[in-house]
TIMIFI-418804 format. One record per residue (C-alpha): residue in one letter; residue number from 1; z, y, x negated. Coordinates in pm, whole numbers, plus 32768, in hexadecimal, padded with zeros to 4 digits. Layout:
REM TIMIFI-418804
REC  residuo  num    pz    py    px
REC        A  NUM     Z     Y     X
...
END
This chain:
REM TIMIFI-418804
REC  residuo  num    pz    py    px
REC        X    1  8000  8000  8000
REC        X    2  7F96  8133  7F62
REC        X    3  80CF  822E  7EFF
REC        X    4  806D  8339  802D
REC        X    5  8168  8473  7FE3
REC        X    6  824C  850F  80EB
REC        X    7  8189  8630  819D
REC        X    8  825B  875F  81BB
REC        X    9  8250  88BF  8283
REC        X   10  82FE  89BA  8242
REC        X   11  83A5  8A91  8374
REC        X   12  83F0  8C15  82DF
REC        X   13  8343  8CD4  81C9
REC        X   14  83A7  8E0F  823B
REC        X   15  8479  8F38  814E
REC        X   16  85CC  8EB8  81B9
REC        X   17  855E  8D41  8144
REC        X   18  845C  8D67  8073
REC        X   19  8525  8D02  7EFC
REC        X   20  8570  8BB7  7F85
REC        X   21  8446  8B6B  7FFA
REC        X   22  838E  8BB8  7EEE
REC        X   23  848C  8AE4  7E33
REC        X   24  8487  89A9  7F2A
REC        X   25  82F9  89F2  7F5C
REC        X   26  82B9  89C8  7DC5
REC        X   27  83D5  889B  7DDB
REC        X   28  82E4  87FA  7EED
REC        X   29  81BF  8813  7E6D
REC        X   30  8244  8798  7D03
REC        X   31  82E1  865C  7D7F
REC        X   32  8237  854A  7D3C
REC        X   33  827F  84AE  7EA2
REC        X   34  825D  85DA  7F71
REC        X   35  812D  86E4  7FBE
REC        X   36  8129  882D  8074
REC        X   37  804E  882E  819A
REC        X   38  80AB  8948  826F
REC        X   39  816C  8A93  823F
REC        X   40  81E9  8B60  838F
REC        X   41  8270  8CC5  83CA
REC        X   42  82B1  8D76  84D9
REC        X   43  816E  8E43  84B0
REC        X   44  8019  8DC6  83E8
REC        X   45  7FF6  8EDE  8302
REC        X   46  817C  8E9F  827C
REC        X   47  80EE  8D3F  825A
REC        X   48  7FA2  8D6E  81C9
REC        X   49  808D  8E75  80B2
REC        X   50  8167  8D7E  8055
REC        X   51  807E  8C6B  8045
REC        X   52  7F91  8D40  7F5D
REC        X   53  80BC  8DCB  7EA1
REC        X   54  817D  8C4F  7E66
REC        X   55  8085  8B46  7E06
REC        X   56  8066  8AAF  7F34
REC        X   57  7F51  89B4  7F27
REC        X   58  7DFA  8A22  7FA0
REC        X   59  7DDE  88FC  8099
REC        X   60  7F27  8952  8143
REC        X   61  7F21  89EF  82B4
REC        X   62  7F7A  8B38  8301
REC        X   63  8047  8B6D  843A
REC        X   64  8090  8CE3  84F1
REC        X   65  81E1  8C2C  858A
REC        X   66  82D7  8B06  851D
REC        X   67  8274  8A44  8672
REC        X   68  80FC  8A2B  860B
REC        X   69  817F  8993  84D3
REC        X   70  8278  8886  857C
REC        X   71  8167  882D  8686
REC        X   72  8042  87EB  8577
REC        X   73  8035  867F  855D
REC        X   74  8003  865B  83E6
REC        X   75  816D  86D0  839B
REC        X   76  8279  85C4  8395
REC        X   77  839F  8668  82F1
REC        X   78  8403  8818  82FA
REC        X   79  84D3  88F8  821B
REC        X   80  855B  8A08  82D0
REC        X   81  860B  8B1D  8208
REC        X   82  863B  8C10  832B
REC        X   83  8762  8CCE  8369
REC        X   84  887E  8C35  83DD
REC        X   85  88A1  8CC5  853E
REC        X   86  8741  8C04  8588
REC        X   87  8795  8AC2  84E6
REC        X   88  8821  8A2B  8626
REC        X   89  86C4  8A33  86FF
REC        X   90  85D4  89FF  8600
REC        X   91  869A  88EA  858B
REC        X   92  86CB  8822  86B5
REC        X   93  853C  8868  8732
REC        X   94  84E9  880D  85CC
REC        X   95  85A5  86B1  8613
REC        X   96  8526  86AD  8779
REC        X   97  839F  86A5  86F1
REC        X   98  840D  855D  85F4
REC        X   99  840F  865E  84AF
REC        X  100  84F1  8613  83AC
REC        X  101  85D2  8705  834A
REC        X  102  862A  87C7  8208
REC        X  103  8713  88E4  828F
REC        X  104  876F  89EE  818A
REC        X  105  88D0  8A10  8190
REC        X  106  89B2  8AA4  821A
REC        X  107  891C  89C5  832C
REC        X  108  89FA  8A45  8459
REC        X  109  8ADC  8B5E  84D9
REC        X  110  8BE6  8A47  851B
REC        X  111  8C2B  88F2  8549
REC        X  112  8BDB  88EA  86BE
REC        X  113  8A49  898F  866A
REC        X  114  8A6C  886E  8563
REC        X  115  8AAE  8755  8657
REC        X  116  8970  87C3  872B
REC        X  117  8898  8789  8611
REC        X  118  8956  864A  858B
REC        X  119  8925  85FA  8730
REC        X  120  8785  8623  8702
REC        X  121  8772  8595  85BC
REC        X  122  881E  8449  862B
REC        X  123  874D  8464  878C
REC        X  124  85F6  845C  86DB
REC        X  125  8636  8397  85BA
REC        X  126  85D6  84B7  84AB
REC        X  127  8677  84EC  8374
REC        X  128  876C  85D8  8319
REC        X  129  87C7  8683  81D9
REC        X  130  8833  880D  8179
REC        X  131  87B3  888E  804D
REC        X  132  8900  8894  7F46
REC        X  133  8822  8867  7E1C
REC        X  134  8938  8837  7D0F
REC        X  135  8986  86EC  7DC6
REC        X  136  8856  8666  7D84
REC        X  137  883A  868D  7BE0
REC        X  138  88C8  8558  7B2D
REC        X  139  89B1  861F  7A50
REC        X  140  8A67  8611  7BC1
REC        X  141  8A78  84A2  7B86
REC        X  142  8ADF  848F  7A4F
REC        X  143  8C1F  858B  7A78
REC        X  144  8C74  8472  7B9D
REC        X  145  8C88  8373  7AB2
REC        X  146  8D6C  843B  79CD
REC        X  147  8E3B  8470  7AD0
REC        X  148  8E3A  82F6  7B5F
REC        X  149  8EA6  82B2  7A0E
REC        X  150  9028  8263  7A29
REC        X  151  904E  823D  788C
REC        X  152  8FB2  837C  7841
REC        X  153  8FF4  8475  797C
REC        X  154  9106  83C8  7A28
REC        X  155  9198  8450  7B49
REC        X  156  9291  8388  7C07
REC        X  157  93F0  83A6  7B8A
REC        X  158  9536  82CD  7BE9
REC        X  159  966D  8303  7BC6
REC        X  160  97B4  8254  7C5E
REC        X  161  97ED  837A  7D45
REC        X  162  968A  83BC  7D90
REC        X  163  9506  833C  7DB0
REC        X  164  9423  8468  7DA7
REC        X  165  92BE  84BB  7D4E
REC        X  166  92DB  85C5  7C45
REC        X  167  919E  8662  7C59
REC        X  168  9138  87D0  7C67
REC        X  169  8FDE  883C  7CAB
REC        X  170  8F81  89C8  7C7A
REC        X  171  8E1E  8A6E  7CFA
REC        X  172  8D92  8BA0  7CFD
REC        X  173  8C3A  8C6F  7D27
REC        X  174  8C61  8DB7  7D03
REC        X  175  8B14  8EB4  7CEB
REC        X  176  8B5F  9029  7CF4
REC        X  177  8A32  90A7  7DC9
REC        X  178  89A1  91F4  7DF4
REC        X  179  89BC  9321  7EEE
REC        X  180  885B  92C3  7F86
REC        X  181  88FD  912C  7FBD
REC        X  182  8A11  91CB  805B
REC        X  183  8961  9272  8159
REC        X  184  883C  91B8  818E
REC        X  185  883B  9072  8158
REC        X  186  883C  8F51  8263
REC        X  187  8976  8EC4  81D4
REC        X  188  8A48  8FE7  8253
REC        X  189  89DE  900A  8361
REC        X  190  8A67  8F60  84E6
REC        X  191  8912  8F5D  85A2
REC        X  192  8854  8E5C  848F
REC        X  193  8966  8DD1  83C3
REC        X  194  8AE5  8E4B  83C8
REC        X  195  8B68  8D7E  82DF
REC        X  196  8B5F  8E23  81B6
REC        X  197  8BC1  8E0A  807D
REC        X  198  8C96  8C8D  811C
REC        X  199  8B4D  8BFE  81AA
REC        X  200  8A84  8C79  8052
REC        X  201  8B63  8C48  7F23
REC        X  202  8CA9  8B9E  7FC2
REC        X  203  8BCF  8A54  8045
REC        X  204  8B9D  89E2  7EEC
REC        X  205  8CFA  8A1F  7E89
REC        X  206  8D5B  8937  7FCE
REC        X  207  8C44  8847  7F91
REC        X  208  8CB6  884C  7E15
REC        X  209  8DF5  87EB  7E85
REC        X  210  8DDE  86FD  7F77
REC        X  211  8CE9  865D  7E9B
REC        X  212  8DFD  8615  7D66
REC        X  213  8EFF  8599  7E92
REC        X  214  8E03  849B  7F01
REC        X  215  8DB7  8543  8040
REC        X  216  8F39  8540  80E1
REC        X  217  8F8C  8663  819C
REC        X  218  90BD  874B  812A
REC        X  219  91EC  871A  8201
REC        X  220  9247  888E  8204
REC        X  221  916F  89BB  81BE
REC        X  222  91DA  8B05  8198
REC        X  223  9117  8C8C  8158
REC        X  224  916F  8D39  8021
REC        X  225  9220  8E7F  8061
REC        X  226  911C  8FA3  7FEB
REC        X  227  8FE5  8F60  80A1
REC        X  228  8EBB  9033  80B3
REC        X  229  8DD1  9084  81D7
REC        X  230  8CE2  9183  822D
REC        X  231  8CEB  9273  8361
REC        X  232  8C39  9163  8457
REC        X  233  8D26  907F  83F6
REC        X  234  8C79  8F96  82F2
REC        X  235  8D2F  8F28  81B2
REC        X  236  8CE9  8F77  8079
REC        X  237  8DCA  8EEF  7FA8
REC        X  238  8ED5  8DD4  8012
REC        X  239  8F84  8CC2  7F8A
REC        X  240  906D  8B7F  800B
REC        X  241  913F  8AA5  7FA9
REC        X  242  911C  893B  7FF8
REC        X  243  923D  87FF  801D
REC        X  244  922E  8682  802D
REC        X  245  9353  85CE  80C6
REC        X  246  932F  8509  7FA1
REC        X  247  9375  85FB  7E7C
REC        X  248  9226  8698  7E4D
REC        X  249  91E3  87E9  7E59
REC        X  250  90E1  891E  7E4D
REC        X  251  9045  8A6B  7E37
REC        X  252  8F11  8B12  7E36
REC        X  253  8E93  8C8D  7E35
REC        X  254  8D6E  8D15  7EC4
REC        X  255  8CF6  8E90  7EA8
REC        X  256  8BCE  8F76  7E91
REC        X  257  8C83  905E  7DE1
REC        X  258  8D08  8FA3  7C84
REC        X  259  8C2F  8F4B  7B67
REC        X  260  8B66  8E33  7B4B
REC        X  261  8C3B  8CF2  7B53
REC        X  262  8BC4  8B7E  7BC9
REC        X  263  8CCD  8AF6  7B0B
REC        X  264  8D91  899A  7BA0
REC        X  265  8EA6  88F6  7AE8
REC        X  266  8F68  8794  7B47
REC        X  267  90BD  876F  7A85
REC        X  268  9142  85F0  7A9F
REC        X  269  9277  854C  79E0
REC        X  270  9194  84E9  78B1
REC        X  271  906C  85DA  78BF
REC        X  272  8FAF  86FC  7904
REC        X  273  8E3A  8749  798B
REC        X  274  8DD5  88A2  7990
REC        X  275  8C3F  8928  79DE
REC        X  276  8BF6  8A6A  79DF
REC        X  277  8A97  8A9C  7A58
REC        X  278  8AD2  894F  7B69
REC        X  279  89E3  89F1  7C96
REC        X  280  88B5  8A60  7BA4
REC        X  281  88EF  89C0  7A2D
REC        X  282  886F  8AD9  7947
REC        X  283  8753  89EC  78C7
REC        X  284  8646  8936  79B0
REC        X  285  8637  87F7  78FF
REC        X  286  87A6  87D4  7863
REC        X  287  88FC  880C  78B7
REC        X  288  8A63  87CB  7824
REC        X  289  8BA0  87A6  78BA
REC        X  290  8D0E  87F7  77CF
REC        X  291  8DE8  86AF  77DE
REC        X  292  8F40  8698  7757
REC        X  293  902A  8587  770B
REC        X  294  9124  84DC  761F
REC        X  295  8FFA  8469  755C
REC        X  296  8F8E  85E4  7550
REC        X  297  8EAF  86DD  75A5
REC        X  298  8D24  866F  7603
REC        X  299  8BE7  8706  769A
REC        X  300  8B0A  8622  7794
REC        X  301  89A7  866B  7761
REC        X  302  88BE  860D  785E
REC        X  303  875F  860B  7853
REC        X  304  867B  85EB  795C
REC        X  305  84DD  85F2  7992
REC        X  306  84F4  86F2  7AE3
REC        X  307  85D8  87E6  7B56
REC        X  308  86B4  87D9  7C48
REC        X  309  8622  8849  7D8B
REC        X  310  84F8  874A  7D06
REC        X  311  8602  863D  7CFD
REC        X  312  867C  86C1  7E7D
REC        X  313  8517  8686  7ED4
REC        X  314  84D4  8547  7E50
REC        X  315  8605  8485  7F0A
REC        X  316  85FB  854F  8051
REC        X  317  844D  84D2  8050
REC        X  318  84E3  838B  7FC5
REC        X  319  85E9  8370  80F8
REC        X  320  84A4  83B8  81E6
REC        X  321  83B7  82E3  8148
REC        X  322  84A6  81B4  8183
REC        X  323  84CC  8206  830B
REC        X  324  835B  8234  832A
REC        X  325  8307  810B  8256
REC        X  326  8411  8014  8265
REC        X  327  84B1  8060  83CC
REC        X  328  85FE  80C9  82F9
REC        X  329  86FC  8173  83B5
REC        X  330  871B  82EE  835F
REC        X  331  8830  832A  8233
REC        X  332  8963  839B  8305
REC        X  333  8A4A  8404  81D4
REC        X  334  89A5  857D  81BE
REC        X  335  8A1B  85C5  8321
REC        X  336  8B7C  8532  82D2
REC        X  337  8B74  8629  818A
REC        X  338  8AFE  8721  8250
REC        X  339  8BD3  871D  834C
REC        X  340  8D16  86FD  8283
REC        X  341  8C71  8856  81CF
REC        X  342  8C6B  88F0  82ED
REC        X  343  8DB0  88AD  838B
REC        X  344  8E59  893F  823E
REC        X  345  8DA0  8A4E  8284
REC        X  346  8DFC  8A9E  83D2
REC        X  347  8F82  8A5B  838E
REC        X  348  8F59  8B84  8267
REC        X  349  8EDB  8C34  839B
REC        X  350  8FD8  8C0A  847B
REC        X  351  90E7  8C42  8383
REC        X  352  906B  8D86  831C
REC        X  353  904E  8DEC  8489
REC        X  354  91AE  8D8F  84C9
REC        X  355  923F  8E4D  83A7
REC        X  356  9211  8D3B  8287
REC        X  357  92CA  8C48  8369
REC        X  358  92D1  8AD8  82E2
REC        X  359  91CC  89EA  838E
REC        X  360  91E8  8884  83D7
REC        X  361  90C6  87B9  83A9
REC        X  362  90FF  8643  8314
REC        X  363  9162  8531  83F7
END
């Protein structure tokens, strides 16, 4: 059978989306089991710009509106890197038509927009996965294994009195934008996003977190005193911190106006991983992670042929290929991750709306 690649569309090339999509749009059409067949905006001359203006292949369609491009037969799977506030409908029609889905994150407002996509996604039998690129390199991987390692990072610690996980995870992304972001841009503002600075920067610090405690929610979260948001009520800077009913614990801070920081670090009772550039490494086709332990200090260096959002690519067309192909079942673990994300999220929400009260969440 020959190897037939994944044919994508892409819904949104308009000002407000147009740096991802030209990023996902080169990924596409550079994976070797994916092509891009169709590009849609919400008029054709914002397509025809950005298709001129981003490499899109010649043979790929140019649609005036993102329903031409979910109704056009040749498309199987979509990227949509719209705002926010639009992610709910497009999504769920998106699923409704049998197009796979690539959602740029953050994928919903809240949990309960969340569940209505998760609802049409499991109805239709498409696949589901948001676009959290860093997840996707293998230097990811290999900082799992150093922290699977119980000789070298340790992390459970007995005593007579006491059996607790001593493990401390800190994240952060911090970018310190400029006047013009402030007032302008989509983040910051309630009608297409309203998440801010939380639904940019904060959902890799909760996805980096989750991700080092294997995916278990926090027992307790609670706001950090000192929170920043802007006159319509959007934050712009925000932290939490985060407790396990087993021992563990965390924090992360998110803000538009610190310097640049995409820093995490885990702390267990025999070592230490620390990244600092874990959402974008500062090199394409290499990146190192800091280990620490009673053996000493180390770098991990990983190489790898494609970057990142390549490597998204290539398993979310991989994921696809085997429902269309092999009858597989659609991959349910991104909308468990996803989920989880976004149920931190709303508890950071909630607490900083009810005057950095502590928020239950583990069961």
């Amino acid at each position: 059978m020959a190897d037939t690649p994944i044919r994508f569309g892409v819904l949104g090339c308009a000002e407000v989306s147009r740096t991802l999509s030209k990023k996902l749009s080169r990924a596409i059409t550079l994976c070797p089991n994916s092509t891009l067949v169709a590009v849609g905006s919400s008029s054709l001359d914002e397509a025809k710009e950005f298709a001129a203006k981003s490499g899109v292949p010649p043979s790929a369609k140019i649609y005036g509106s993102y329903e031409a491009v979910l109704d056009d037969p040749d498309v199987e799977a979509v990227y949509v890197p719209l705002p926010p506030k639009l992610h709910l409908g497009w999504a769920v029609l998106a699923a409704k038509k049998k197009k796979h889905l690539l959602l740029e994150k953050p994928v919903a407002l809240n949990v309960a927009e969340f569940d209505q996509i998760v609802e049409a996604c499991e109805a239709n039998g498409v696949q589901f996965m948001d676009g959290t690129l860093w997840m996707h390199h293998p230097r990811t991987s290999k900082m799992k294994e150093f922290l699977s390692d119980t000789q070298r990072f340790g992390h459970v610690k007995t005593a007579s009195f006491f059996h607790l996980n001593i493990f401390f995870v800190h994240s952060i992304f911090s970018v310190a934008v400029n006047d013009d972001f402030l007032k302008n841009d989509i983040r910051l503002k309630p009608d297409l996003d309203g998440l801010g600075s939380l639904g940019d920067a904060g959902w890799y610090c909760i996805r980096s977190i989750l991700w080092a405690c294997d995916y278990e929610l926090p027992k307790t979260l609670v706001a950090l005193h000192g929170s920043v948001l802007n006159e319509a009520g959007v934050i712009l800077d925000c932290g939490s911190s985060l407790q396990w009913e087993d021992g563990k614990t965390a924090t992360f801070h998110c803000s538009y106006l610190s310097n640049l920081t995409t820093d995490i670090t885990i702390v267990g009772t025999k070592g230490t991983l620390q990244v600092n550039d874990f959402i974008i490494p500062y090199e394409e086709k290499s990146a190192s992670s800091s280990v620490a332990s009673k053996t000493g200090f180390m770098e991990l260096v990983v190489t790898l042929d494609l970057p990142q959002e390549i490597c998204m690519v290539r398993e979310f067309s991989r994921l696809v290929k085997s429902i269309k192909e092999c009858g597989s079942e659609p991959e349910s673990k991104w909308l468990s991750i996803r989920r989880k994300t976004q149920l931190v999220m709303d508890a950071v929400k909630a607490s900083i709306a009810k005057g950095f009260k502590p928020i239950q969440l583990g069961v």
